[in-house]
C-alpha positions in Angstrom: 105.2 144.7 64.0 101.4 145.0 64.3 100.8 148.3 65.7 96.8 148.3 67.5 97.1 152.1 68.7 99.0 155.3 68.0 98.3 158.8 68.4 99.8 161.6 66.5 101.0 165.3 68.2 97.7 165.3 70.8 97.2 168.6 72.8 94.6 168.9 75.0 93.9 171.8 77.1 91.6 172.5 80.0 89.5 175.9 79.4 88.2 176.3 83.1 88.9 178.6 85.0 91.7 179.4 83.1 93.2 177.9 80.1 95.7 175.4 80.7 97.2 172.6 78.6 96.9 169.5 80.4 98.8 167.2 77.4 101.7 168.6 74.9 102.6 166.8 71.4 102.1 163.5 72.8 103.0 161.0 70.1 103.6 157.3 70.8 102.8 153.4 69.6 101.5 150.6 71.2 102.2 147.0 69.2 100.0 144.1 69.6 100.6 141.8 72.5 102.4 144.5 74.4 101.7 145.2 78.1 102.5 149.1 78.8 102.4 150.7 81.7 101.6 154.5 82.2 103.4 156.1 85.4 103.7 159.7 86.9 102.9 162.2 89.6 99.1 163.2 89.9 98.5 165.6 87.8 101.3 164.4 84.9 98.1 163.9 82.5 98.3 160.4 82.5 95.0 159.8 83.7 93.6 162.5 80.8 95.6 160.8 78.3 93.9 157.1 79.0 90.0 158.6 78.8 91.4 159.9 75.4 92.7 156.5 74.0 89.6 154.9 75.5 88.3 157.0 73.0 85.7 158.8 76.1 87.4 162.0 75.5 87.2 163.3 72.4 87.9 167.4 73.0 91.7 167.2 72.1 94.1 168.5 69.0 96.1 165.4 67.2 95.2 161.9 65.9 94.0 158.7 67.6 94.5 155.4 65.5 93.2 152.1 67.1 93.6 149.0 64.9 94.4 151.8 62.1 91.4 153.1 61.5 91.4 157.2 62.4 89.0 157.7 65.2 89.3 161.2 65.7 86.6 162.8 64.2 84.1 160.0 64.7 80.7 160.0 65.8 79.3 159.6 69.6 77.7 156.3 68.3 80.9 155.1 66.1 83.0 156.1 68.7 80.4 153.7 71.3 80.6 150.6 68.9 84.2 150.8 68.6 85.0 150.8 72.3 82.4 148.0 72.9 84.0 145.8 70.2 87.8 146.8 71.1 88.3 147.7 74.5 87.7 146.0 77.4 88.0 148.3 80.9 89.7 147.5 84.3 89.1 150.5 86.8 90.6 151.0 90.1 86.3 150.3 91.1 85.2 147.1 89.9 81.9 149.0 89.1 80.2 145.4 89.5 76.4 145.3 89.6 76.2 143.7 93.5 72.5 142.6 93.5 73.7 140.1 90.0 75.8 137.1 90.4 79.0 137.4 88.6 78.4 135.6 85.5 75.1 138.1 84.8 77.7 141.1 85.1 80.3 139.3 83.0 77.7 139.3 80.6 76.8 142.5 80.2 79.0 144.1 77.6 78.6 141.3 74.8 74.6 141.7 75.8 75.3 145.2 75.1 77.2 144.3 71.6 74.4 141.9 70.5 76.0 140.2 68.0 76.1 136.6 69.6 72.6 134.7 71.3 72.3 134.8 75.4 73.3 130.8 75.7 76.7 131.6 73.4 77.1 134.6 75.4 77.0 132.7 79.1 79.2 130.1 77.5 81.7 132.7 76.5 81.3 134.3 80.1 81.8 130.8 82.0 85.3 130.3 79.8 86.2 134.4 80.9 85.6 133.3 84.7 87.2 130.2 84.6 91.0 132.0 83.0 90.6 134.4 86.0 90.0 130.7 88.2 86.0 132.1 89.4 84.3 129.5 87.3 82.8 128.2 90.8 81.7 131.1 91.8 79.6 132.4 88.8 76.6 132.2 90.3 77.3 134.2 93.3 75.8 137.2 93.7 79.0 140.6 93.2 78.4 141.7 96.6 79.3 138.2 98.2 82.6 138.0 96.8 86.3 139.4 98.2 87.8 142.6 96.5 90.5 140.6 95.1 88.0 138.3 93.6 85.6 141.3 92.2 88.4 142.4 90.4 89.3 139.7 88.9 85.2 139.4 88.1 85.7 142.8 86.1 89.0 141.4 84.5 86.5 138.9 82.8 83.9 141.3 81.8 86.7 143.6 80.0 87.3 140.4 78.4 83.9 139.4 77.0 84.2 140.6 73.9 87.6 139.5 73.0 88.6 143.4 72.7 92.7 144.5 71.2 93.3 146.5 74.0 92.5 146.3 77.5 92.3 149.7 79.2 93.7 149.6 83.2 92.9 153.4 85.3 94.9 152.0 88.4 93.5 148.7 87.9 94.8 147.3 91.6 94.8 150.7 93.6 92.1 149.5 95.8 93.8 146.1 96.3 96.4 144.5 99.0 99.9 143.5 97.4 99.0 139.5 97.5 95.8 140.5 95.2 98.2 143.0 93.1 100.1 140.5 92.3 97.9 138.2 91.6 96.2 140.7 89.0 99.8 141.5 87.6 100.0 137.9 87.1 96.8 137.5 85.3 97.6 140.4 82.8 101.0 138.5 82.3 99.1 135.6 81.5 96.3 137.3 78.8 99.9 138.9 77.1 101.4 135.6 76.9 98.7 133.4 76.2 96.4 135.2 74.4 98.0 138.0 72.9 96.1 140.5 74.6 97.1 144.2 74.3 97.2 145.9 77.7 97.8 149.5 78.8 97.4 150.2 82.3 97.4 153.7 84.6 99.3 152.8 87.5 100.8 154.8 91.0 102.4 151.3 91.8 105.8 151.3 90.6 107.0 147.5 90.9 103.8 146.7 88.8 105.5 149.3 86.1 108.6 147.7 86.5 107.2 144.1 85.5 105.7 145.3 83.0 106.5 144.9 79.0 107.4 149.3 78.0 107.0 152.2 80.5 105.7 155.2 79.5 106.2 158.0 82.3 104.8 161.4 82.0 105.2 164.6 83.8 103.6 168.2 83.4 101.8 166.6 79.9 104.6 165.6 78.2 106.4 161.8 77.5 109.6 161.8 79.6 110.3 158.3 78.4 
């Protein structure tokens, strides 16, 4: 097995207003290709624990591996690099820029990266929209799209850069069931097609259930 992430005996505590610890000994692996999801009450940490794989929280006890390389430790600009080239994010916001058509904000993350010229990077952005079926409307300004369809805009922006792992923080909270399920589908479909790595927050529970591995957490710690 090729394991992307693991973290080793992470604490992390909360200092204000009083000291409290918010994660305990969490320890667990994530293989390439699987789709995990992360369930539990608000408040289980769950949320906390994903800003600290993404790598955005770095004020925790333990060890974070992605791809095996250590990342604790790292710099504010290693730490930037490495999420830009290996993880693409899916919040419950799209976080779309509404005044630029959808393949502009596609673009912006391997922009960002600069390692490939504009035209290769719109090519690669036109191929993104046209898995999540948008191809037609790339040129449409964010704002004149449906929520089901911005999502599946910021699906392909995660995606620009061809990252290991895409990170999901309640990736279809703000969505009906039909557009759920459509996103579920289309994280089935980067698992089983492209090998994509996905761990995704989530309150919905059938989502979980489809899902490859459940990780449910209560009061900080792993249950399961």
């Amino acid at each position: 097995m090729n394991t992307i992430l693991k973290t080793e005996n992470i604490d992390k505590f909360f200092h204000e207003p009083t000291e409290f610890q918010v994660l305990k000994n969490i320890h667990f692996e994530v293989q390439k290709g699987e789709f995990l999801s992360m369930i539990g009450k608000s408040g289980s940490g769950k949320s906390t624990l994903l800003y600290i794989l993404s790598t955005m929280d770095t004020d925790y006890k333990g060890n974070l591996f992605i791809d095996n390389q250590l990342t604790t430790g790292l710099s504010k600009d290693q730490l930037a690099k490495l999420r830009n080239e290996k993880i693409g994010f899916v919040f419950q916001f799209h976080y779309l820029l509404a005044e630029f058509s959808c393949l502009r904000n596609v673009m912006i993350p391997a922009l960002k990266l600069g390692k490939l010229s504009e035209k290769e990077i719109e090519e690669r952005a036109y191929q993104k929209l046209e898995i999540l079926g948008l191809k037609d409307q790339a040129l449409k300004p964010a704002s004149k799209l449906s929520g089901g369809q911005q999502q599946r805009v910021a699906i392909a922006r995660a995606l620009i850069n061809d990252p290991l792992i895409i990170m999901g923080d309640e990736p279809t909270g703000n969505l009906d069931s039909k557009n759920t399920d459509i996103v579920f589908d289309i994280f089935q479909d980067l698992k089983r097609n492209y090998g994509q790595t996905i761990i995704a927050v989530t309150h919905d529970d059938d989502f979980a259930k489809k899902s490859d591995r459940i990780i449910e957490m209560k009061d900080g710690e792993i249950l399961r």
